[in-house]
C-alpha positions in Angstrom: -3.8 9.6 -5.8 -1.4 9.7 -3.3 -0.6 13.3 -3.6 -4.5 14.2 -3.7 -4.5 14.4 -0.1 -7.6 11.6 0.6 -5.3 9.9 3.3 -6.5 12.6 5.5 -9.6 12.2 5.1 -11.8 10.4 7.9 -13.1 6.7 7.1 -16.3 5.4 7.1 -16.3 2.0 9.1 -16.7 -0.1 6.0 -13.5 1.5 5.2 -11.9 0.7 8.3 -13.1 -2.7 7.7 -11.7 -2.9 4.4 -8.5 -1.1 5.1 -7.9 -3.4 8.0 -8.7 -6.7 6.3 -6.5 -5.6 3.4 -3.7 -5.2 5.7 -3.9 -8.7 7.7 -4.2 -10.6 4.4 -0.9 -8.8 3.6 0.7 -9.3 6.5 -0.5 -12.9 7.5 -0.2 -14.0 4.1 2.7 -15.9 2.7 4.9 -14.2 -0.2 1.2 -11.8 -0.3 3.1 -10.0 -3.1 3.6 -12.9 -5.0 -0.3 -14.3 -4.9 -3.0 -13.8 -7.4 -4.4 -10.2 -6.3 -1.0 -9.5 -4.0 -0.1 -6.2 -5.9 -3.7 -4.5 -5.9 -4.4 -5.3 -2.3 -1.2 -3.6 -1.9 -1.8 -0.6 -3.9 -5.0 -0.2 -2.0 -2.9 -0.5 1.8 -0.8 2.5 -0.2 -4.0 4.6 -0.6 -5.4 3.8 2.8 -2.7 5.0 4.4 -0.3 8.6 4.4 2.8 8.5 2.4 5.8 6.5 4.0 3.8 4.5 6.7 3.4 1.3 4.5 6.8 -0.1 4.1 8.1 -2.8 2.1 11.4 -4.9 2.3 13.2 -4.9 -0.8 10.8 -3.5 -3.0 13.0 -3.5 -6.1 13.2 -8.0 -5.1 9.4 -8.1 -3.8 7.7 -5.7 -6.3 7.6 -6.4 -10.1 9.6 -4.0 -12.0 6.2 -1.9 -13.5 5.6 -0.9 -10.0 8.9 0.0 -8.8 8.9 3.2 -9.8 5.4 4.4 -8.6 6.7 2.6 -5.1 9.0 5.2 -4.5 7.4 8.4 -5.6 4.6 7.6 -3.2 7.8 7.0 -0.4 9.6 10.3 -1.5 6.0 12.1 -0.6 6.6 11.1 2.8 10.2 13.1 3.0 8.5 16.0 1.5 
């Protein structure tokens, strides 16, 4: 999905909406990675937003392992 291009595409204001609630849970929430519903909520910031411009600390500490890999294809896009 993140190579499909549909970061560039405009969003609706429900999606604004939902984009920016998804990002202040994440960022105003304690250990967000770590709570029930952390991972999707980031992997939804990730398609809401262009390769490289959601970063985490860490990610091989704050991500689990399954993930990892995925984390930094979607970075490497950004480079590209």
């Amino acid at each position: 999905m993140a190579q499909s291009g549909i970061q560039n595409e405009n969003l609706n204001s429900d999606e604004v909406v939902l984009r920016d609630t998804i990002q202040s849970w994440l960022t105003t929430t304690p250990n967000s990675l770590k709570q029930e519903g952390g991972i999707q909520r980031f992997a939804a910031a990730l398609l809401f937003n262009k390769p490289g411009s959601v970063k985490i600390a860490n990610p091989e500490q704050n991500l689990p392992a399954w993930f990892i890999d995925g984390y930094k294809r979607y970075e490497s896009i950004a480079a590209h």
